[in-house]
VEXDREN-2710 file (C-alpha; in Angstrom, 1 decimal):
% VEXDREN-2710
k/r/px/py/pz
1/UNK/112.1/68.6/109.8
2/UNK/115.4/69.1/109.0
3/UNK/116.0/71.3/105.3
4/UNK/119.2/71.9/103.6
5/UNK/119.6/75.6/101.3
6/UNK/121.9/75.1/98.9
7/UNK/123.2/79.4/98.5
8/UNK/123.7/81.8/101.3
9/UNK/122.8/85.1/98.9
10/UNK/119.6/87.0/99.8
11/UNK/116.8/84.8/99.1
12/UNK/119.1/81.7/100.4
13/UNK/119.4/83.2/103.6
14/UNK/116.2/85.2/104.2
15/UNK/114.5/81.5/103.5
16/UNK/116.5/79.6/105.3
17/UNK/116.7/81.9/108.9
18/UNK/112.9/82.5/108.7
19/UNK/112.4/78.5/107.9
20/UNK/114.7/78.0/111.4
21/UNK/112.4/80.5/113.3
22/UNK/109.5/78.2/112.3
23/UNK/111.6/75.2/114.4
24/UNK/112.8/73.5/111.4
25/UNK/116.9/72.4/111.4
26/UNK/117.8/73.9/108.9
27/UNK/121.4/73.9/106.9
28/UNK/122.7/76.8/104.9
29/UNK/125.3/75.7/102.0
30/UNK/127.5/77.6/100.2
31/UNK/131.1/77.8/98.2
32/UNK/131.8/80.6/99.5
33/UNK/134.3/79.8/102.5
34/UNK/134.9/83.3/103.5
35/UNK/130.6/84.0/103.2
36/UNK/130.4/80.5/105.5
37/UNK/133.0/81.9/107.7
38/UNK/131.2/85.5/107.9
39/UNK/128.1/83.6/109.0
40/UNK/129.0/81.4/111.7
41/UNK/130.8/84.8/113.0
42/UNK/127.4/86.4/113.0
43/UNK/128.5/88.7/110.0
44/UNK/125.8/89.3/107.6
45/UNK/127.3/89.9/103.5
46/UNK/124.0/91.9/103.2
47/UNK/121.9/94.3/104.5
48/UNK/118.0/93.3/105.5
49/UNK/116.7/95.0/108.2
50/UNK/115.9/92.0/111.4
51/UNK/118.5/89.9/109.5
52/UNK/121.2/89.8/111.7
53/UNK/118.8/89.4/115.5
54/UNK/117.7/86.0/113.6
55/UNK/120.6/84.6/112.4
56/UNK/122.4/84.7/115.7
57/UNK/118.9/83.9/117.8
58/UNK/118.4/80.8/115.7
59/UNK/122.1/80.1/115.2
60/UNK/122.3/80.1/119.3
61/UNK/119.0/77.8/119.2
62/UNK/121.2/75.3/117.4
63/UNK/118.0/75.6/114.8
64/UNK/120.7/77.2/112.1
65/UNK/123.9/75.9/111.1
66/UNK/126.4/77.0/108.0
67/UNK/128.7/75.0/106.4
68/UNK/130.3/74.8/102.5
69/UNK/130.4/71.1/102.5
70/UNK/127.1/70.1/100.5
71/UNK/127.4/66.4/100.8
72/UNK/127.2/67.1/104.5
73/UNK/124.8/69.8/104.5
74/UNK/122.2/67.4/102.7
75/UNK/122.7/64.3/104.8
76/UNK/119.4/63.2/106.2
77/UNK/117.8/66.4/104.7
78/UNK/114.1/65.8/104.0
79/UNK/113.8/69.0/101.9
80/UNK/116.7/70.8/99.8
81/UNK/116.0/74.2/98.7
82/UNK/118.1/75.3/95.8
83/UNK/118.3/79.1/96.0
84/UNK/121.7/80.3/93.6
85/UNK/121.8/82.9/91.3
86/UNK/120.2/82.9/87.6
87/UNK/121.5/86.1/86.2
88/UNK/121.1/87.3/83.0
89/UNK/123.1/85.4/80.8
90/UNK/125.9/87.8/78.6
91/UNK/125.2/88.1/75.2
92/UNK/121.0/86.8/75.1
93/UNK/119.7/88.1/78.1
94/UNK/118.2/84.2/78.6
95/UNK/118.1/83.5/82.7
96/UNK/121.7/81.6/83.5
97/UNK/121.2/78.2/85.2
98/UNK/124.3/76.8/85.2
99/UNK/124.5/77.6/88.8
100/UNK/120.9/75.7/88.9
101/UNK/122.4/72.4/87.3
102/UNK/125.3/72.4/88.6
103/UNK/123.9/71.7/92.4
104/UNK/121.2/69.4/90.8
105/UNK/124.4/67.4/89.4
106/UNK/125.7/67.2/92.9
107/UNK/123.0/66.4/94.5
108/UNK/122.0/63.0/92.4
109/UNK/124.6/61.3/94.9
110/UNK/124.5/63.4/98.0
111/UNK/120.9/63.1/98.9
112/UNK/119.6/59.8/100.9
113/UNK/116.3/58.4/101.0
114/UNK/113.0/60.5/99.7
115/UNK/114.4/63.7/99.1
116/UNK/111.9/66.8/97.7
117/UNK/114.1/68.7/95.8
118/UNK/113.0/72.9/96.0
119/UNK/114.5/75.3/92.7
120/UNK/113.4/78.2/95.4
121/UNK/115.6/80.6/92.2
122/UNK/113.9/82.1/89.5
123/UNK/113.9/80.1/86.8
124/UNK/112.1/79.4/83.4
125/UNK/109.5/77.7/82.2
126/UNK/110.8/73.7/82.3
127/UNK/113.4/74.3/84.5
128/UNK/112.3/71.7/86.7
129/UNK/111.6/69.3/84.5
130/UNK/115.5/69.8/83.5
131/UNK/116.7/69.7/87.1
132/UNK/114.6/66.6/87.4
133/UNK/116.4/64.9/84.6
134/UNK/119.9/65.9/85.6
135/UNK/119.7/64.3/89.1
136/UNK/117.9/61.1/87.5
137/UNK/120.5/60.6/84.7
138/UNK/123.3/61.1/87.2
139/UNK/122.0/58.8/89.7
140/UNK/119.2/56.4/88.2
141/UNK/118.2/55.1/92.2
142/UNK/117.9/58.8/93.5
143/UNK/114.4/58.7/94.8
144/UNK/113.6/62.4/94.5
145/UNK/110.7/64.7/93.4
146/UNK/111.5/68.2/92.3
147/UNK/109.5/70.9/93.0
148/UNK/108.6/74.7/92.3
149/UNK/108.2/77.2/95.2
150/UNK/109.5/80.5/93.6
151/UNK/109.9/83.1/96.3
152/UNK/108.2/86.8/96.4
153/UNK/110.3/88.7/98.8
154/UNK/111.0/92.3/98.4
155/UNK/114.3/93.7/99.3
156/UNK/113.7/95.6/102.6
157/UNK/110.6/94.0/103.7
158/UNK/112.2/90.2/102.9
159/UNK/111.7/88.6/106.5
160/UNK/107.9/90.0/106.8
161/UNK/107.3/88.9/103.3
162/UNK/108.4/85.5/104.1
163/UNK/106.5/85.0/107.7
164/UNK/103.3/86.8/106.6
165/UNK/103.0/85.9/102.7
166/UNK/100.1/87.4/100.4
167/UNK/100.8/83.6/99.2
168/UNK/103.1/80.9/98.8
169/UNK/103.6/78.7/95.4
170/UNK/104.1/75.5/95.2
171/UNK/104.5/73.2/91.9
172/UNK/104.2/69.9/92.0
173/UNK/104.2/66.7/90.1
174/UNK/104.2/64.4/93.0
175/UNK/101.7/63.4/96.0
176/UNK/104.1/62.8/98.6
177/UNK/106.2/65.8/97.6
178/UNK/102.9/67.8/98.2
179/UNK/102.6/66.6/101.8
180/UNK/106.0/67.3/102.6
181/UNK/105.5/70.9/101.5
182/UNK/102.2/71.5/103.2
183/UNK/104.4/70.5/106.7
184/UNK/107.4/72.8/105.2
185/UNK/104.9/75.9/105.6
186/UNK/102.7/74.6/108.5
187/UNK/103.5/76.8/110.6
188/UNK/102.0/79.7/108.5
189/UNK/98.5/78.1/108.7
190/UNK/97.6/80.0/112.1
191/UNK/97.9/83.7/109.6
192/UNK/95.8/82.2/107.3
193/UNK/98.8/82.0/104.4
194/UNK/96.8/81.0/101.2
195/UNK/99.2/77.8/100.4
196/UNK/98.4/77.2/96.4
197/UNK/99.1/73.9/94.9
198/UNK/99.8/73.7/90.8
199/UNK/101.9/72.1/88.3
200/UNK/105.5/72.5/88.5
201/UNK/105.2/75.1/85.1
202/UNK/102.6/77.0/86.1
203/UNK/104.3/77.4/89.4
204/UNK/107.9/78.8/87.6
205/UNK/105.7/81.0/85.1
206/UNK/103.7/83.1/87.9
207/UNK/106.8/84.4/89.2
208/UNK/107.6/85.8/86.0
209/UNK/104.3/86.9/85.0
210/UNK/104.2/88.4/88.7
211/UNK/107.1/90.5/88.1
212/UNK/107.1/91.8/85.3
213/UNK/103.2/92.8/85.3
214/UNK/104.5/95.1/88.3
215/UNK/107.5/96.0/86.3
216/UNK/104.9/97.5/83.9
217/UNK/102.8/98.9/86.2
218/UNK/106.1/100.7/87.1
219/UNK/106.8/102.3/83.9
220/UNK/103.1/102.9/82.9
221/UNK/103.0/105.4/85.3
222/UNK/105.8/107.0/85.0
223/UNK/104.9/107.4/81.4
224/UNK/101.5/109.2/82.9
225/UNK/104.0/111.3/84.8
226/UNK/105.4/112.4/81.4
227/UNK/102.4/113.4/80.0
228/UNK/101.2/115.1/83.5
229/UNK/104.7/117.2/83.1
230/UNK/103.0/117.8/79.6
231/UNK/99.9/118.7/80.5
232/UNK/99.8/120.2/83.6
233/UNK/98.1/117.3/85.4
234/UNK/99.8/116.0/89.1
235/UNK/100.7/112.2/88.8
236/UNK/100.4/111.9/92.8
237/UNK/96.5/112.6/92.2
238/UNK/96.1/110.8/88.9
239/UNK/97.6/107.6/90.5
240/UNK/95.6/107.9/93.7
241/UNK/92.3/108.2/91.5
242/UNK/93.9/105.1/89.6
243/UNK/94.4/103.3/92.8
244/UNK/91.0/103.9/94.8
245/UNK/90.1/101.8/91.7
246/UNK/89.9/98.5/93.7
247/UNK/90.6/96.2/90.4
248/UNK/93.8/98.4/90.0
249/UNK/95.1/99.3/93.8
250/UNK/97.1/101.8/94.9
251/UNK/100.7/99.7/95.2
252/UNK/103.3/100.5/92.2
253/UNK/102.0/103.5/91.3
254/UNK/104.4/106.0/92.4
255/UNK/106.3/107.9/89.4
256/UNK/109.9/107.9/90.3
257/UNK/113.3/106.7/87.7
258/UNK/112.6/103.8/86.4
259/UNK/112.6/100.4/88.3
260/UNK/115.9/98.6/89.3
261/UNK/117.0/96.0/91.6
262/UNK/117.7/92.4/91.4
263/UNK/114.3/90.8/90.2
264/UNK/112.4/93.0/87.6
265/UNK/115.2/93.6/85.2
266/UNK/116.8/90.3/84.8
267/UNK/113.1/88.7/85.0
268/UNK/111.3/90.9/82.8
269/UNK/114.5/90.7/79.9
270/UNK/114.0/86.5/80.7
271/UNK/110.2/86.9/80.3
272/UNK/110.5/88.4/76.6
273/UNK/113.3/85.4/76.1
274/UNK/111.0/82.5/77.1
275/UNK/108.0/84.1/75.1
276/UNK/110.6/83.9/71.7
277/UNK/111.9/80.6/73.1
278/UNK/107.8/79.4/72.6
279/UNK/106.9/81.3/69.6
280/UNK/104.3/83.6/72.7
281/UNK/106.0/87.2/72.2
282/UNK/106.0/89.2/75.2
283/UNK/104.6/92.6/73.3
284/UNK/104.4/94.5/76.7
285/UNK/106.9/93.2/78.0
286/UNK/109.1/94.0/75.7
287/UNK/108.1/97.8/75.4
288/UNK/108.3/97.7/79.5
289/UNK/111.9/96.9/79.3
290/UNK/112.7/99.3/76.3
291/UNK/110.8/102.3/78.0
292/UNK/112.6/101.5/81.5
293/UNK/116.2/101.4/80.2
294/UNK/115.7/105.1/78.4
295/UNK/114.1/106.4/81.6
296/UNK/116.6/106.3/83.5
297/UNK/119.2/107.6/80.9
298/UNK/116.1/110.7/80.5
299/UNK/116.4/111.5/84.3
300/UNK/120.0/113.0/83.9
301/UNK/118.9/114.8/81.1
302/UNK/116.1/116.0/83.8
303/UNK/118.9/117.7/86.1
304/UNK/120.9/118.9/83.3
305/UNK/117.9/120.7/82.3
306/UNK/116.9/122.4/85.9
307/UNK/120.3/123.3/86.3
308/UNK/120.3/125.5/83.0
309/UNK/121.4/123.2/80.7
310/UNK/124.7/122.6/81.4
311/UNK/126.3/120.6/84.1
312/UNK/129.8/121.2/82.4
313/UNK/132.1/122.0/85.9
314/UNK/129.5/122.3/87.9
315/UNK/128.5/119.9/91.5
316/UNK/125.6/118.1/91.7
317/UNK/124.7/116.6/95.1
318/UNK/123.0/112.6/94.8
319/UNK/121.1/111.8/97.5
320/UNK/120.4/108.0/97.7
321/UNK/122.2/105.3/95.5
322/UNK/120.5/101.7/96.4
323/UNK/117.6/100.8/93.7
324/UNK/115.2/101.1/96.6
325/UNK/115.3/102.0/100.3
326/UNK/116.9/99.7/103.1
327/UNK/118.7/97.6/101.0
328/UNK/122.6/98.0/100.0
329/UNK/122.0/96.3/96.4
330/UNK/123.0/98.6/93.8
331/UNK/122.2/96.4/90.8
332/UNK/120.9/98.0/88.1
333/UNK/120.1/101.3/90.2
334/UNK/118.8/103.8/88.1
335/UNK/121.4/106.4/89.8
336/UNK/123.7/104.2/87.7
337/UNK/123.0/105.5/84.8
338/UNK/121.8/109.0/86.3
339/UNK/125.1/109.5/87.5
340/UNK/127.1/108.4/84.4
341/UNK/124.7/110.8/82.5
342/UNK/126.3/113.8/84.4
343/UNK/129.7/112.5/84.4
344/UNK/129.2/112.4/80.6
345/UNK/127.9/116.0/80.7
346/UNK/131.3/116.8/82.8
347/UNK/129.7/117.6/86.0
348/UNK/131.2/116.8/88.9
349/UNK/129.2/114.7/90.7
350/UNK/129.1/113.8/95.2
351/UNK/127.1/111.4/96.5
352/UNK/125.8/109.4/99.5
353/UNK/123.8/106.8/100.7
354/UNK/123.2/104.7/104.0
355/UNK/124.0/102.0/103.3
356/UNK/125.1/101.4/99.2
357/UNK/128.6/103.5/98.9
358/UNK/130.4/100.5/99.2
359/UNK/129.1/98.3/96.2
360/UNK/128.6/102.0/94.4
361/UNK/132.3/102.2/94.6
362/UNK/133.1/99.2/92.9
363/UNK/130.3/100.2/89.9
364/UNK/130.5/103.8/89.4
365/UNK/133.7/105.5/88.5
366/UNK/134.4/109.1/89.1
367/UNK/132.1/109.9/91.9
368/UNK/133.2/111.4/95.3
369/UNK/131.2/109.9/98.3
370/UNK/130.2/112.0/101.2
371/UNK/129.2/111.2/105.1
372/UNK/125.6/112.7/105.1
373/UNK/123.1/114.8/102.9
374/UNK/124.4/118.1/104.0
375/UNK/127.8/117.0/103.1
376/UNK/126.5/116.3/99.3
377/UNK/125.1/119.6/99.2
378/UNK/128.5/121.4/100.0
379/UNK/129.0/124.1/96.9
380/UNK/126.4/121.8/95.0
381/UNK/124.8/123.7/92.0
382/UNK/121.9/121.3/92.8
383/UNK/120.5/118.4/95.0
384/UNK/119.2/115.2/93.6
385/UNK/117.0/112.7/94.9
386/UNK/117.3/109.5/93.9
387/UNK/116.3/107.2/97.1
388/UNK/113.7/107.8/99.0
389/UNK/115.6/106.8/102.2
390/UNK/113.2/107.8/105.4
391/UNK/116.8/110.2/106.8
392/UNK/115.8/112.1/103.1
393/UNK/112.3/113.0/103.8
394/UNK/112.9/115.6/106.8
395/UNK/115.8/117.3/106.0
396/UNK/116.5/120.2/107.1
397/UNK/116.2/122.7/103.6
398/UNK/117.4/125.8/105.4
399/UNK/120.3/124.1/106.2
400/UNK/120.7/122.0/103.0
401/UNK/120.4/125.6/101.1
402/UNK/123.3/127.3/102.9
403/UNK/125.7/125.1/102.0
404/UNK/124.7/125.2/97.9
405/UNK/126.0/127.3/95.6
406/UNK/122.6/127.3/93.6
407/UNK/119.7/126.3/95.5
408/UNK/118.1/123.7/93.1
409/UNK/116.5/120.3/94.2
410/UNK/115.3/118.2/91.8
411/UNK/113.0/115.2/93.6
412/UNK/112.9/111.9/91.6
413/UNK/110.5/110.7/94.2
414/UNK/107.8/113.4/94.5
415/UNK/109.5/113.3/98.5
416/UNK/108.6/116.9/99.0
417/UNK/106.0/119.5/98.2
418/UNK/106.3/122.3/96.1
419/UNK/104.8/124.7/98.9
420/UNK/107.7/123.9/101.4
421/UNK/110.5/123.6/99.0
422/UNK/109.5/126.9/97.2
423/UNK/109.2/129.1/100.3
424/UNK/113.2/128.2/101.4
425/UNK/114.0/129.9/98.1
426/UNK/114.5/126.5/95.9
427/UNK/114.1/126.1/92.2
428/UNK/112.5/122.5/92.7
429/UNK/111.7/120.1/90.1
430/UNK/109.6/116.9/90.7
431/UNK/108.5/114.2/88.5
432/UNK/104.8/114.3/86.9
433/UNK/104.2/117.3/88.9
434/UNK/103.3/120.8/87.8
435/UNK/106.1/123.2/87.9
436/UNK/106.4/125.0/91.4
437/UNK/105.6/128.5/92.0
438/UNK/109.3/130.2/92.8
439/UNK/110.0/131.7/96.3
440/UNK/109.8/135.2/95.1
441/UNK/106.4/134.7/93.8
442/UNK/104.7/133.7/96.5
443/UNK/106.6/136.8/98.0
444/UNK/105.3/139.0/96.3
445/UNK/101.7/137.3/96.3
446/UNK/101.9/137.7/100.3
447/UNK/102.5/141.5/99.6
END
């Protein structure tokens, strides 16, 4: 079957190469000449770990072509994924689709013959229904039928999440447009991939309600962290007691910073706009978002207060910048605002990460960027964790210590225990954790 994607970003391209690897032709379309370029060179503008081995296995194949030329790119096309951006529009926080539109505009008179038309973006509720009439009021004869299939991939994990779904979405208003899906995703029948049929709104809404239920699952316990700091209670076992619950399950319960990324703050801030759009107020959702955005403002206070309560002159060492591990996105990080909190404070402030310096550089002024964690702890009053990178979670603490001026280590991701950060003489400081015991206690409890 051949398929057209119309946008080369992440979910784009992550659709589109796993879609060739099933033995579909498929076309990747975007405006973005130098992107296009970067493609058919086998450069990758992002970082997904596998990326790369598909795009030039598939691209050799002849399975996976580029080009910027959407007229081309859709000729013949039996399916046409739309996959652009819908940020958060300045001003309302409402999802933008006038990326959305505008390909739905162009594609009234550059699709031929039945065409099932894909909004694979997150959009809101009736989105389709708009796209729909775009394309029909451009071009009356178009015979088209627009669908839903929002994706669920997670930055990191995006090609497994594709190939081996917990499920895949589908909205419809149109027989044959189911039919042509069902071949679509074919392939995935042998793993049992539950394939679930709905209306086109239904469809749009569960990503939404998907996201930002984990978004508050997110910040509810990190809120239980707070009151474990409180009371003396350890999140890590609280949220494993939670988990072994099987109606609440263990995923999303780790206390860390405050979510980030490219999904649950954009979605969850459109969520609470399509619940005022309908007169159906998000409640939770709202409080989610509130509670998230001051968490991660809280978490500088967090180091200013393990280093004594002032930062003024002094270094502190960030380890990790990306909103999550193996990914290079940097939107809405919470070492964003982490870091601007110290900055404020007049610390001096080094950082690194593997792979998001580069797009840190461009967001965060007045940070110096180091070439590896013992590098960012170089005459640091204090180490913080941000990322939970897998290169973080062995380091070497003697090592790390020798090059500090204080040895403090405050872990936003519970990474270490108290036990073996306490006995190489750290002040450590976790999240929803009871306070260590120091290094010279448990000295002089040995004696």
């Amino acid at each position: 079957m051949k398929i057209a994607v119309v946008g080369s970003g992440y979910v784009g391209l992550v659709t589109g190469v796993c879609l060739a690897d099933f033995g579909h032709e498929v076309v990747c379309i975007d405006k973005d000449a130098s992107k296009i370029a970067a493609l058919e060179r086998g450069e990758i503008p992002i970082y997904e770990p596998g990326l790369a081995a598909l795009v030039a296995g598939n691209t050799a194949a002849g399975r996976l072509s580029f080009t910027t030329e959407l007229e081309d790119g859709v000729r013949d096309a039996a399916v046409v994924f739309i996959a652009v951006g819908t940020p958060s529009r300045r001003g309302d926080g409402h999802a933008d689709l006038s990326y959305v539109y505008g390909v739905a505009k162009e594609l009234a008179h550059a699709v031929s013959g039945f065409t099932v038309v894909v909004t694979k973006s997150t959009v809101p509720v009736g989105t389709g229904d708009e796209v729909a009439h775009i394309i029909r009021s451009t071009n009356p004869d178009a015979d088209v039928a627009v669908v839903s299939n929002p994706e669920f991939l997670r930055e990191g994990a995006a090609i497994e999440d594709f190939k081996r779904p917990d499920r895949i979405v589908v909205g419809v208003e149109d027989e044959r447009a189911r039919a042509v899906m069902a071949e679509v995703y074919r392939p995935l029948y042998l793993n049992q991939a539950p394939l679930m049929f709905t209306n086109r709104r239904t469809a749009e809404l569960t990503k939404y309600a998907a996201n930002a239920f984990l978004a508050m699952k997110i910040t509810f316990i990190n809120e239980i962290a707070d009151l474990c700091e409180a009371t003396g209670a350890n999140v890590q076992e609280v949220a494993r007691g939670m988990g072994l619950d099987n109606r609440i399950g263990g995923k999303f319960l780790h206390a860390g910073p405050g979510y980030g990324g490219s999904c649950f703050p954009k979605d969850t801030l459109a969520m609470v706009k399509i619940g005022q759009d309908f007169d159906s107020p998000m409640r939770l959702v709202e409080t989610t978002v509130s509670v998230n955005d001051q968490r991660k403002r809280a978490m500088s206070r967090k180091v200013i207060t393990a280093c004594g309560g002032d930062v003024r002159d002094k270094t502190i060492g960030v380890l990790g910048l990306t909103f999550k591990p193996n990914t290079d996105d940097m939107r809405e990080a919470p070492s964003i605002d982490i870091i601007r909190g110290l900055l404020d404070r007049g610390a001096r402030v080094v950082a690194y990460d593997p792979q998001g310096m580069k797009a840190a550089r461009e967001l965060i002024e007045g940070v110096e960027f180091a070439n590896s964690a013992y590098a960012v702890a170089q005459d640091a009053h204090a180490v913080v964790l941000v990322t939970e990178w897998n290169e973080f979670r062995s380091l070497d603490l003697a090592r790390l210590k020798r090059g500090m001026k204080t040895p403090v280590l405050v872990d936003l991701r519970n990474v270490y225990r108290h036990d073996e950060v306490a006995k190489h003489g750290f002040s450590y400081v976790s999240i929803g954790r009871p306070q260590p015991v120091l290094a010279e206690s448990l000295a002089q409890a040995a004696e």
